[in-house]
C-alpha positions as CSV (number, residue, x, y, z in Angstrom):
1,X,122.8,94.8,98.2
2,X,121.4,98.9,96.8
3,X,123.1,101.6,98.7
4,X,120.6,104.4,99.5
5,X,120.9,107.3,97.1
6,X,121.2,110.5,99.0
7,X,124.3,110.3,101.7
8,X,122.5,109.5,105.2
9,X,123.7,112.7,107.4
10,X,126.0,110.7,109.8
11,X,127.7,108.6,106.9
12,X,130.1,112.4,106.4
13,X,132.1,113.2,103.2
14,X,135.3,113.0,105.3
15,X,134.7,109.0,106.6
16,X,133.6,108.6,102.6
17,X,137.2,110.0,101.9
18,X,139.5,108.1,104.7
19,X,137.2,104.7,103.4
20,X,138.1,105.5,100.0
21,X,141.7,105.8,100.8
22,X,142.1,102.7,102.6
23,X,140.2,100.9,99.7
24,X,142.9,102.0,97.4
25,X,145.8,100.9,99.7
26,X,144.2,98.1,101.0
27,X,147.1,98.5,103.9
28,X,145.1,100.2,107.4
29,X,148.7,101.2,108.7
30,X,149.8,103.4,105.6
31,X,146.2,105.0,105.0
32,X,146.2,105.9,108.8
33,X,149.6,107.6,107.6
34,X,147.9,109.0,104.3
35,X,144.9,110.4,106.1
36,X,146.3,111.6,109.0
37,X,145.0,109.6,111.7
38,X,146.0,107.2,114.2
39,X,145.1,103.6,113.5
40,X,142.5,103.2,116.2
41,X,140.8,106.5,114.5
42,X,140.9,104.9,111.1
43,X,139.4,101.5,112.4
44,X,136.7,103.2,114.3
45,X,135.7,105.5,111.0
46,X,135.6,102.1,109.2
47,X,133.5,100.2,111.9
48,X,131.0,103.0,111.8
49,X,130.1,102.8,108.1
50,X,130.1,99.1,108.8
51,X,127.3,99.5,111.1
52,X,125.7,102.1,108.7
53,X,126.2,99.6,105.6
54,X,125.0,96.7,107.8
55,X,127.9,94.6,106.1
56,X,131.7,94.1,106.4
57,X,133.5,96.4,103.8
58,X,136.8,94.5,104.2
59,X,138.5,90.9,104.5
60,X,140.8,91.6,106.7
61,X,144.0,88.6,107.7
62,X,147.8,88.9,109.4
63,X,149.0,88.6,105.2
64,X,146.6,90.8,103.4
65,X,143.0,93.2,102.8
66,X,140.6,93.3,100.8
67,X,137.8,94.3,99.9
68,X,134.1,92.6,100.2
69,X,131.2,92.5,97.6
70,X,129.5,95.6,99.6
71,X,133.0,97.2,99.7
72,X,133.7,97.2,96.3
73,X,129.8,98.5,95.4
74,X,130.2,101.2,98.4
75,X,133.8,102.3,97.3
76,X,132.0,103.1,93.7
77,X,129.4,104.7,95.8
78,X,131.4,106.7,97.8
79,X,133.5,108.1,94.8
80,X,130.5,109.3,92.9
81,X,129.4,110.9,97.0
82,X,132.6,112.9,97.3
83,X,133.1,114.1,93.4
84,X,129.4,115.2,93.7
85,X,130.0,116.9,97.1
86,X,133.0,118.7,95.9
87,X,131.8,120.1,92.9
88,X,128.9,121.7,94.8
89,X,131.1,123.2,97.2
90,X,132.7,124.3,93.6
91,X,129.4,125.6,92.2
92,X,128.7,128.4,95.4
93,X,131.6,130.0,94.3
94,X,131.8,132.6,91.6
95,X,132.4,132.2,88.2
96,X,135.2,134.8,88.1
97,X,137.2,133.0,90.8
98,X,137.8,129.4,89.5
99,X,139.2,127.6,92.2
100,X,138.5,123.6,93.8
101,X,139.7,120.5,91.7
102,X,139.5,118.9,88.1
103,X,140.1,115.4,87.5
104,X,141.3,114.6,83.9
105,X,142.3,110.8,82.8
106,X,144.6,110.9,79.7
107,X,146.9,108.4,78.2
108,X,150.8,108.6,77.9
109,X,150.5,109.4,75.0
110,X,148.4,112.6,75.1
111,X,150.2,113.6,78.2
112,X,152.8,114.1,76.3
113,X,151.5,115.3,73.1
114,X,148.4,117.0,73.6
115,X,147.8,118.5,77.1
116,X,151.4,120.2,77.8
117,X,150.4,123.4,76.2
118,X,146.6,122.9,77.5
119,X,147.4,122.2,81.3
120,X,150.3,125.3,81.3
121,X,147.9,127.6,80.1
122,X,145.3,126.6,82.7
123,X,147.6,126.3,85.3
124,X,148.9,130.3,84.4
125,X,145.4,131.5,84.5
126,X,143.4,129.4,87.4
127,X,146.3,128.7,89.6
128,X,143.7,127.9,92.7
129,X,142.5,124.9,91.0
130,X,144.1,121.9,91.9
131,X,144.7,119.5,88.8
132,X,144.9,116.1,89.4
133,X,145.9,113.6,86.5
134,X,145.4,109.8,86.1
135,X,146.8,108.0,82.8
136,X,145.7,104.8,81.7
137,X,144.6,103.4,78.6
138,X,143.0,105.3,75.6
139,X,139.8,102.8,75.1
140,X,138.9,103.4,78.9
141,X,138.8,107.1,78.7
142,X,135.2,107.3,78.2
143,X,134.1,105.2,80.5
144,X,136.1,106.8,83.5
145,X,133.9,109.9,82.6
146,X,130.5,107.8,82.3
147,X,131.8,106.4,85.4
148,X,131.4,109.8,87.6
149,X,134.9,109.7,88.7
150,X,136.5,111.7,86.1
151,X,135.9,115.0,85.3
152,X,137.2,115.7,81.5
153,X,139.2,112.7,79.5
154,X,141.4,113.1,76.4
155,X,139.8,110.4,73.7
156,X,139.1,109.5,70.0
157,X,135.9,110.6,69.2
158,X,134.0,107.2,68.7
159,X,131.3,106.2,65.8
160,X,128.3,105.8,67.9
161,X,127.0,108.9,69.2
162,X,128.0,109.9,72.7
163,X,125.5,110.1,75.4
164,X,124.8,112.5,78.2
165,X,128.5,113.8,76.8
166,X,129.9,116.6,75.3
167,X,132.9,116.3,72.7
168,X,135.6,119.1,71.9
169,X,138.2,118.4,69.3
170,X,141.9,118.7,69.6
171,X,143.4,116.8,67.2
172,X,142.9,114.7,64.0
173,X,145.4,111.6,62.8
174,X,145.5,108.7,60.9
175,X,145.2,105.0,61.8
176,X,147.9,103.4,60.5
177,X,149.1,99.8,59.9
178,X,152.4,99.0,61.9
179,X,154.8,96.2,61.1
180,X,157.9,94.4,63.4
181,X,161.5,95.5,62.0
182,X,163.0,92.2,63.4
183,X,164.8,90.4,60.8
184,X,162.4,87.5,62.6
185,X,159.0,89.1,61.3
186,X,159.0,88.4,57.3
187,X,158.0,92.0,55.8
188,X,154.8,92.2,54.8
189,X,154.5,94.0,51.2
190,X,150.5,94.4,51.1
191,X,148.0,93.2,53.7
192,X,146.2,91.1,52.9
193,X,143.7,90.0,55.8
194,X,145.5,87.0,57.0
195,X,148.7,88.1,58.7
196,X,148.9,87.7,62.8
197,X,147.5,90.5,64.2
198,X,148.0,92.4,67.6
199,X,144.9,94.8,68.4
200,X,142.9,96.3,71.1
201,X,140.6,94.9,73.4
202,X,138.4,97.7,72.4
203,X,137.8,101.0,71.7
204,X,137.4,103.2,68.0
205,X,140.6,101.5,66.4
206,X,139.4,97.6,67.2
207,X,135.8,99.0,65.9
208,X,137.0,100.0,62.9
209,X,139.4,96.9,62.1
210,X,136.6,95.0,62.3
211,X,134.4,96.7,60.0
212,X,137.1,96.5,57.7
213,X,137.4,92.7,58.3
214,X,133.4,92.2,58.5
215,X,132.8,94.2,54.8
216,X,135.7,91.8,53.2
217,X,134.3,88.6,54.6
218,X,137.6,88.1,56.0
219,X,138.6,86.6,59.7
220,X,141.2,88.2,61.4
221,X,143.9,86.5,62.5
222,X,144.4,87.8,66.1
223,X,147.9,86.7,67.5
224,X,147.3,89.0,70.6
225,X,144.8,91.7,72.2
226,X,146.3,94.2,74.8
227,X,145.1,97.4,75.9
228,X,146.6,100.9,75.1
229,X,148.6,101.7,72.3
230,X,151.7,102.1,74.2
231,X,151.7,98.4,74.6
232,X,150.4,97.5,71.3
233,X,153.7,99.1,69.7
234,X,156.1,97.3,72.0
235,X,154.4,94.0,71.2
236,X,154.4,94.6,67.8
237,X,158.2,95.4,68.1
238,X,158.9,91.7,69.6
239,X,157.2,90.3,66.3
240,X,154.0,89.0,68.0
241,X,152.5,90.8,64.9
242,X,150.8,93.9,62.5
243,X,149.1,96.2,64.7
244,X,147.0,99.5,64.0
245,X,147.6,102.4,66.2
246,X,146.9,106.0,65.7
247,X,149.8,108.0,64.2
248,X,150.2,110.6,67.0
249,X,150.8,107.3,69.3
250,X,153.3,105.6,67.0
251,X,155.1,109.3,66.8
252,X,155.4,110.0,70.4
253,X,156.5,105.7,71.7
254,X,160.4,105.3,72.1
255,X,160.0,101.9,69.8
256,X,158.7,104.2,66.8
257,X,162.1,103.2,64.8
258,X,162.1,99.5,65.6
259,X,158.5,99.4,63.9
260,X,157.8,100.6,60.5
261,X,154.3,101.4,59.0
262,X,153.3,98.9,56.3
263,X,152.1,101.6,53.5
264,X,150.0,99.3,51.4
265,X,146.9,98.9,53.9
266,X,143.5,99.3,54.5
267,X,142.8,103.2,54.4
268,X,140.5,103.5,58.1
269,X,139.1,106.3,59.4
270,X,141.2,108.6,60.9
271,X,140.7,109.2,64.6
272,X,139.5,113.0,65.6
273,X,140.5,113.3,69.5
274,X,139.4,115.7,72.0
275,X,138.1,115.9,75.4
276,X,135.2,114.3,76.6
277,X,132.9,115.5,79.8
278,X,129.7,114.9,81.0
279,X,126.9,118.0,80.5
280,X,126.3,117.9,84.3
281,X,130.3,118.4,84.7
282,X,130.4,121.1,82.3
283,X,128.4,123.5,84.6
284,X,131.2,123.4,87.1
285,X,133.3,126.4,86.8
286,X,136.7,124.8,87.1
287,X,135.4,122.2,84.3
288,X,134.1,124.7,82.1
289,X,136.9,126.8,82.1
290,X,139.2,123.9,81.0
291,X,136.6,123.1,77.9
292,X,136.6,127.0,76.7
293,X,140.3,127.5,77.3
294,X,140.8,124.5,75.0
295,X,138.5,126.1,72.2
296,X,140.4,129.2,72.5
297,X,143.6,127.4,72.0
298,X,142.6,125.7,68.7
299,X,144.2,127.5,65.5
């Protein structure tokens, strides 16, 4: 099934909303609670776009929801609908008086080390815009802007080049190799290609470990694959293995001395991270004063 492009007139932004919120909880009594409607309101708001979708949107039993096939394509849908209808709203408004929302997806660890100074300063000087944060993991950070869901991530900058986004350094550090410090693990004096390894799924560091492995004619010897670097480090702490992580990660996790970095290793490209957004983003005036406040702020 294709959803239509433009929103018809009688499928509104605020049944988009109270369909994307029951999606998420996948519970009709607590998003009647979340959205501020009775139950019978909430089921008749979901019946309706039914009708206009020409599908179910959700499986619905006495033990649990979920969603259907055209629920899950709709629910994308109706994200990309709202974010596109806010912004406009955004974009009547004058430059001078930045007000509306930003969405920003980060990862624990540039929560904590990156954005602290970043969000206060923004927050001191727009405090009409309404800042909303979602953390996940690093590799993802990209996509969740290609997506259309998020306005501005905090990521590595990657090899290829981007497209249709706009990069702005923050920060530069070093990939480095980190080993268990459990009397378990046997210490590793040089790497040498065939130790058990614990990498990510994806992302700039996983491209760039296997480069390294790919121009030695080596195989790696992968023990484990997890996403985000917060949970590379603690798996490396149990002694499933060597792992790569960038430094500013290994600096800010609460396992950083029950690991220890193994200084004889491959020398990779260090990771430059910034903050991504999409050009059509960027013309937003909330958006755009987050990017230029972040220039400003670099020494």
């Amino acid at each position: 099934m294709t959803l239509p492009g433009p929103i018809p007139t009688h499928m509104d932004i605020q049944a988009l909303e109270t369909f994307i919120r029951t999606a998420e909880l996948l519970h009709f009594g607590r998003a009647s609670q979340a959205c501020n409607l009775s139950p019978s309101a909430l089921t008749r708001t979901i019946q309706r776009l039914e009708e206009e979708v020409g599908q179910p949107l959700f499986l619905r039993d006495n033990r649990r929801v979920a969603l259907t096939e055209a629920g899950n394509q709709l629910l994308n849908y109706a994200r990309k609908a709202v974010h596109d209808w806010t912004h406009f709203r955004e974009g009547l408004t004058r430059e001078e008086s930045v007000s509306g929302t930003i969405s920003i997806y980060a990862s624990i660890t540039a929560v904590y080390s990156l954005l602290p100074e970043l969000l206060e300063a923004y927050r001191a000087k727009f405090p009409d815009v309404h800042l909303g944060l979602r953390t996940g993991a690093a590799e993802r950070a990209i996509e969740q802007v290609h997506s259309g869901e998020i306005d501005l991530a905090v990521a590595a900058r990657p090899d290829r080049k981007l497209q249709r986004l706009e990069f702005r350094p923050l920060a530069e550090t070093p990939l480095v190799f980190i080993q268990p410090g459990t009397p378990a693990f046997p210490k590793v004096g040089k790497f040498r290609g065939q130790e058990p390894l614990v990498i990510p799924q994806a992302g700039t560091a996983r491209n760039r470990l296997d480069e390294w492995f790919r121009s030695n004619g080596l195989t790696p010897n992968i023990a484990l694959e997890v996403s985000g670097n917060e949970a590379l480090i603690a798996m490396v702490r149990l002694g499933t293995g060597i792992g790569v992580v960038p430094k500013l990660a290994l600096e800010r996790s609460p396992f950083r001395d029950e690991v220890s970095i193994l200084r004889n290793a491959p020398n990779l490209k260090p990771y430059v991270v910034g903050l991504v957004s999409s050009k059509r983003n960027l013309k937003y005036p909330a958006v755009r004063a987050m990017w230029e406040l972040a220039e400003s702020l670099q020494p």
